[in-house]
N, C-alpha and C positions, 0 to 999 in steps of 0.2 A: 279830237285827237290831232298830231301833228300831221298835218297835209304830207302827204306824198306824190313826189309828179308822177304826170300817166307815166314816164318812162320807169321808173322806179316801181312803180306798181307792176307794171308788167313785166319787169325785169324776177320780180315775185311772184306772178302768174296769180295776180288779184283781178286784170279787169282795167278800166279806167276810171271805175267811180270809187268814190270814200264813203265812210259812213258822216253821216251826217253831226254835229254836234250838239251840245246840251247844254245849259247856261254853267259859267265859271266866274270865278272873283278870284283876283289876284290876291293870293293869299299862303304865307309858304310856313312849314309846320314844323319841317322834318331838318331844316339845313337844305346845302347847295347839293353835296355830295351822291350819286348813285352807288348804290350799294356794290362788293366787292363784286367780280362774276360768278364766282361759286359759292356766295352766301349764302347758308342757308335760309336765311330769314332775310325776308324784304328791308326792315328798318324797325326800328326800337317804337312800338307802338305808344306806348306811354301810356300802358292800361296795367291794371294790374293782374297779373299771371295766375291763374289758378289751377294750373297744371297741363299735363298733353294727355292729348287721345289716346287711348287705349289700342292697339293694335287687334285684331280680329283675326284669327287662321281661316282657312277658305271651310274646312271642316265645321268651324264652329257656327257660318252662315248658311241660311238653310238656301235661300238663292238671292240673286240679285243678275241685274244687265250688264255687269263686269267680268271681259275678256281680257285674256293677253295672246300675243302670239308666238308659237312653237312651231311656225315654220320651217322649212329648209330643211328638215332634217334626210328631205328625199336626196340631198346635196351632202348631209353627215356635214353640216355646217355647224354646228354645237355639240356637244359632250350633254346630254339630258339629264345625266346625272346630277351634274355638278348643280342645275337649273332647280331640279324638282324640291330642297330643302329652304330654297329661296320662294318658290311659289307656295309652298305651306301654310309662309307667315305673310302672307300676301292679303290674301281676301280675297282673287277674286274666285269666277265660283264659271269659269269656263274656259278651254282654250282653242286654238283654230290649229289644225294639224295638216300638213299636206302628205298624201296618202304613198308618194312613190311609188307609181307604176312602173317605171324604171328600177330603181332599188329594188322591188317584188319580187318582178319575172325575169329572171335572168337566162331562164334555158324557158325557151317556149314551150305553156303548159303547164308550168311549173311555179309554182306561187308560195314565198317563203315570205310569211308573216309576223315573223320572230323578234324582227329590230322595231315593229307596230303593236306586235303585242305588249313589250316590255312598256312602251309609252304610254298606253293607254291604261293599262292595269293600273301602272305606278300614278299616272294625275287622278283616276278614280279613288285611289288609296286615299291621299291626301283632301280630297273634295271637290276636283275639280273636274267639270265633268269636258269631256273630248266633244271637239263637232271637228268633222272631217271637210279638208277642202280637196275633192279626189280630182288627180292629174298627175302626174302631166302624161308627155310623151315615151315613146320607148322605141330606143334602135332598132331592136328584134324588129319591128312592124313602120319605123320610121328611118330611113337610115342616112337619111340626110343630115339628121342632127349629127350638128359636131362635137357634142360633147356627151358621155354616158346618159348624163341626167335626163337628156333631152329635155329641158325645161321650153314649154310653150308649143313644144311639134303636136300639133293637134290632132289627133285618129280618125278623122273625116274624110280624106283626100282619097283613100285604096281602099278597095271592099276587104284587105287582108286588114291594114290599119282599121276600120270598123269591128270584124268580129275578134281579133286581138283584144278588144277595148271591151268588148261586151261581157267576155269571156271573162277578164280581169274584176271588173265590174259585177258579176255576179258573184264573183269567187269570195270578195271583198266584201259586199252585201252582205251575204253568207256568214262570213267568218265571224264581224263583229257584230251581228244583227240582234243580240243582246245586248252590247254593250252602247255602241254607238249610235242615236236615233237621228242625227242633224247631218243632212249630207249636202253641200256645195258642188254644183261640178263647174269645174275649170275654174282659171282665175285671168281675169281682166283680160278677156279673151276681145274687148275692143280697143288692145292697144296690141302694136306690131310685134314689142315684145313678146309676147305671150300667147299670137294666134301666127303660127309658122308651117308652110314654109309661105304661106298665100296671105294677102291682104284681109285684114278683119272685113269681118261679114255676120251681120246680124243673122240670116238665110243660115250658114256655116254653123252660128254657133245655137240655133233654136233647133236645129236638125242632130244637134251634137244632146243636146238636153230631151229631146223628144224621143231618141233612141234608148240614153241612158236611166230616166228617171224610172219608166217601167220595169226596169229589171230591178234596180232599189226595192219600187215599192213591194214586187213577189217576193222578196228574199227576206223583208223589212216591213211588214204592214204598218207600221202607226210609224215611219218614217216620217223626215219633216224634209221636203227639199227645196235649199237654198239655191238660188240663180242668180246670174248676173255676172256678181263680184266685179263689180265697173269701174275700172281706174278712173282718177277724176280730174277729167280733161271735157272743153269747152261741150265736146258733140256726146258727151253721155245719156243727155237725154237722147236728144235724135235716136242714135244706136237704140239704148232701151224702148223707144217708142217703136219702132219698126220689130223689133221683138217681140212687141207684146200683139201687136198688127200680126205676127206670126203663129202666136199662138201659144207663147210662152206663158203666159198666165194660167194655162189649163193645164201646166204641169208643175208649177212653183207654188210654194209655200211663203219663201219669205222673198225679197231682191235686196241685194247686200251690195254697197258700194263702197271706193276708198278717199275719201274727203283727205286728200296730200293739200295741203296751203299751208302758208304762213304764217298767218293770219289766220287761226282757225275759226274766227266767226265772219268772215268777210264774206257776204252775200249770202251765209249757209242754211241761216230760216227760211229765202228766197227760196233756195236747192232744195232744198228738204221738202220744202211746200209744194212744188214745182213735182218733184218726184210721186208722193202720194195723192197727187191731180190726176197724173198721169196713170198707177198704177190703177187708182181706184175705178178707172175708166174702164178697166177693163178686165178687174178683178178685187172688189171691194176688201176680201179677205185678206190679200197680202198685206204682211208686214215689213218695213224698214229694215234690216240692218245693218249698224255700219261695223262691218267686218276688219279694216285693215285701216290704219292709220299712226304717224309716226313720224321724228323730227329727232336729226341729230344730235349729240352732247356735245359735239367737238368736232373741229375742223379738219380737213385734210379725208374723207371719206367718202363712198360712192353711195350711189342711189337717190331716191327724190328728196329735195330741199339740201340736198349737202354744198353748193354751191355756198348758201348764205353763210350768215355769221353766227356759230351757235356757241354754246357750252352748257354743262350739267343745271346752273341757273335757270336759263331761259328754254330748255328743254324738259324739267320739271314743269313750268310755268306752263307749257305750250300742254305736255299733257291733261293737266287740270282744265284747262278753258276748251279743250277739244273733250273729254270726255262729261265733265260738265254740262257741255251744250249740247251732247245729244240726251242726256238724260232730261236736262229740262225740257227738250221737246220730245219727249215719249218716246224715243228710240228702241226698240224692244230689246237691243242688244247693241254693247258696241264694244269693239276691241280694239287692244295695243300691240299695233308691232314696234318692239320684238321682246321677248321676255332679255334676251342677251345678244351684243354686240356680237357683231355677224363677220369674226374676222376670214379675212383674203376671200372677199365673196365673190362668189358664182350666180352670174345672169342665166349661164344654161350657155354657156360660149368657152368655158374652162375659168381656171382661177385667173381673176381682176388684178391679185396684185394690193388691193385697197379693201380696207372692212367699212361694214353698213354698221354704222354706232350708234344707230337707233334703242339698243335694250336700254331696259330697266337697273341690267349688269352688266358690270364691265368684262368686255371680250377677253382680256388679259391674266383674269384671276378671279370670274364672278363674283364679285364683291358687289356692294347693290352701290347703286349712285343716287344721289338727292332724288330724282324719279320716282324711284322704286319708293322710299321712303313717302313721298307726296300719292303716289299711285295710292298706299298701305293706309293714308289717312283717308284717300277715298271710300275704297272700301270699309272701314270701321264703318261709317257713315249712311251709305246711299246702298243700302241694301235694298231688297225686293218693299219693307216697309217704307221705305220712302219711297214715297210718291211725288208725282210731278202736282200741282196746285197752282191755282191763278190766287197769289196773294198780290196786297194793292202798295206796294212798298212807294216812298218819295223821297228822293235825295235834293236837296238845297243846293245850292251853289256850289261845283265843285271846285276844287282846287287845280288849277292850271299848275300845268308842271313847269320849269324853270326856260324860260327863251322862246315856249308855243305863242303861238300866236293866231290860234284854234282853241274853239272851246271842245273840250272832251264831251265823248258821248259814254254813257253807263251801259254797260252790259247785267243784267239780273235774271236770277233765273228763282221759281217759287218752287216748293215741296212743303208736303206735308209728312211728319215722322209720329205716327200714333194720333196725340192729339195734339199736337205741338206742330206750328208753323216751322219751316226752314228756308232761311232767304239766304242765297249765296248772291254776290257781287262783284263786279271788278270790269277794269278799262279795257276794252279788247283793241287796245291798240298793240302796231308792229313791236314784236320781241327782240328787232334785230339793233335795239339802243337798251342800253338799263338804266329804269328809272328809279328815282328814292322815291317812297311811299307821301303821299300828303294824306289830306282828313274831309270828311265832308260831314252835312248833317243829314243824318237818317231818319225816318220813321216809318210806322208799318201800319196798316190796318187790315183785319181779317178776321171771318168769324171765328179764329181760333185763339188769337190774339191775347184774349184775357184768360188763356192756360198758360201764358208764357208770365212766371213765379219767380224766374232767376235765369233771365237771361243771360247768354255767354256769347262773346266771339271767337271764330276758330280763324286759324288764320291754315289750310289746310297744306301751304307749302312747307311750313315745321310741325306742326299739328299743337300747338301752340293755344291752348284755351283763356280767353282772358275774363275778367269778370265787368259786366257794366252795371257796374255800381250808381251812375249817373242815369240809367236810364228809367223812367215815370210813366206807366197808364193814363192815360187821359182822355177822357167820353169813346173809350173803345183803340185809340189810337196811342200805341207804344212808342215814346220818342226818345233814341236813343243817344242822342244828340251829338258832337265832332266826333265822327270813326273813323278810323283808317281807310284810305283809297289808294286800291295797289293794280298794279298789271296783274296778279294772279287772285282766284280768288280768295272770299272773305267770307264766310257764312256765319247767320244769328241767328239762333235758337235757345232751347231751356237748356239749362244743365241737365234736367232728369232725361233730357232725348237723348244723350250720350255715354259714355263710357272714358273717365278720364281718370288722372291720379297725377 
């Protein structure tokens, strides 16, 4: 990839190392030119087209590890309405809601569940099933928050703020204990944001989950409870180690964390490795999930990565290689914030004045943006039947992109779909340039290999299926010879693994 200085790097909040690179030959396929910024398609592959993917309703899959996120609504930061006929034709098959303890109880005692029923009914209708992120704070029992939502005032500090919280908590339990089985509590409670009015404290927040999870589990027996919810900042580990030193593993089901980068694969096999080392030390059962992740379409907007340089392009892009990469390392679950642009957003301090442009749909007139479209070919795809698979893929010399003076490193991820291999690929280099697409050469070997009849490529940022008419079996080893090599990915499988027209 193109070298970035440490400053530059850290100015992105990578770290001071790169990845490493992979052999290259000056070699150029495509032209000089980068594609427009809102293209939808990378560059004119030079294959020939046999159609686009099928789209999938969240309905019509029966599951998969594909979230979106429906947060904020404790803020009435989105209209749901206008959301739920765009998540239909979505795929995915879960969402992450936060619960409004504020919006709830508005006269102490008193628990009006009407704006959480309509939510959770209406994504069940459609296919999508609810996991609850329950929080936040609440005046009545917090009253230093400055703003209604109380976003991040934590019910630890007062023995009133505690049974307020429990009280809530059961009520909650209670109400949706048919419906809803996934409960989170708090969110990224080791960052200042979100643990108020006192400094994060592992101690604070495993006493906050040690109180809370047992009243779930009496109201909710075959509950599942998520912990953590860990912004993802250098001392996450630490924090969750001294957590689990406390005793949180003996009340957690999954730990769910939020992988914000750039660069979404930039040390994140390390992180992820590093995570379930850690977990497994102390609780072999838990599972991973990455709950909350996201990257803006456009410039001028608050919250994490809005600084950089984005637009609907490189925001598509950025979602496929982020959720991509936790499926290919068996992530149990991973979700996207936000189903919809988050306009004049609220941190829990009153209105900002600026929107979070992280959705799928645009804030203005939910219309879906190239994401949401790239999001829809994921899901056709990578449902619960796909699986993660250690296939033995080899790429040749790649093609250096115009002016590097670094050899590119390949990013690949294997699956299995039925009996059919699925190898998706692509450069995880910075989003913050657009590149035109070059070609590299491909082959694969796997014991599945010789099911693959009529292999296709998908290019899943237009959902674009091409045919490789070029590519030959040979003693076990499929070679598929010059393919395209893009910053977003590229998956090769059969025709019969899919659904296209």
């Amino acid at each position: 990839m193109t070298k970035l200085s440490r400053r530059k790097l850290l100015q992105l909040g990578l770290g001071a190392a790169a990845f490493a690179g992979a052999g290259g030959a000056e070699k150029e396929i495509f032209g000089q030119n980068a594609p427009a910024a809102n293209s939808p398609v990378a560059a004119d592959f030079d294959l020939k087209v046999a159609g686009k993917l099928k789209p999938r309703t969240s309905a019509s899959i029966s599951a998969s590890a594909l979230s979106i996120g429906c947060e904020t609504l404790d803020r009435k930061m989105f209209d749901p309405v206008r959301v739920y006929p765009h998540l239909a034709k979505l795929g995915v098959k879960w969402a992450r809601l936060q619960t409004g303890w504020a919006r709830t109880e508005t006269v102490k005692g008193t628990y009006d569940f009407a704006w959480l029923d309509e939510v959770v009914d209406s994504l069940v209708k459609i296919g999508v099933r609810p996991w609850f992120n329950l929080g936040y704070g609440n005046r009545l029992y917090t009253p230093g928050a400055p703003d209604p939502a109380s976003v991040g005032w934590a019910p630890v500090f007062t023995p009133q703020a505690r049974v307020g919280w429990l009280a809530y908590t059961k009520s909650i339990a209670k109400h949706f204990k048919s419906r809803v089985r996934h409960w989170e509590i708090w969110n990224e409670a080791n960052t200042t944001g979100f643990w108020k009015p006192e400094k994060p404290s592992p101690e604070g927040y495993v006493n906050l989950v040690k109180a809370t999870a047992p009243v779930i589990r009496r109201q909710v027996p075959n509950a599942v409870i998520v912990a953590g919810a860990l912004g993802d900042i250098p001392e996450s580990l630490h924090y969750l180690e001294r957590c689990l030193e406390l005793g949180l593993g003996d009340y957690a089901d999954k730990i769910s964390f939020h992988p914000y980068r750039a660069i979404p694969e930039f040390n994140y096999e390390q992180h992820v490795r590093a995570f379930r080392q850690l977990v497994g030390r102390f609780n072999p059962r838990i599972e991973l999930w990455q709950g909350e992740c996201g990257t803006p379409s456009e410039n001028g907007g608050s919250g994490a990565l809005a600084a950089l340089d984005w637009n609907e392009n490189r925001q598509a892009k950025w979602l496929l290689r982020r959720l991509l990469t936790d499926l290919g390392l068996g992530i149990e679950l991973t979700s996207y914030f936000h189903a919809v642009d988050l306009v004049n957003y609220n941190w829990g301090a009153g209105a900002t004045g600026k929107p979070n442009l992280k959705g799928v749909l645009r804030g203005r007139d939910y219309s879906p943006k190239l994401s949401y479209f790239a999001y829809q070919n994921l899901c056709a795809l990578f449902d619960a039947t796909t699986k993660p698979a250690d296939l033995m893929p080899h790429f040749g010399d790649p093609v250096m992109w115009k002016g590097a003076t670094e050899r590119e490193t390949i990013y690949s991820a294997g699956f299995s779909r039925g009996n059919f291999p699925v190898l998706a690929y692509w450069l995880p280099v910075s989003l913050q340039e657009d590149r035109a697409a070059k070609k590299i050469e491909v082959s694969l070997w796997h014991k599945q290999a010789e099911n693959l009849k009529n292999p296709v490529l998908i290019n899943l940022l237009s959902g674009e299926v091409y045919r490789l008419n070029e590519a030959r079996l040979e003693n076990g080893f499929w070679r598929f010879g010059w393919l395209p090599l893009a910053d977003s990915p590229l998956v090769i499988t059969d025709a019969k693994a899919i659904e296209y027209a």
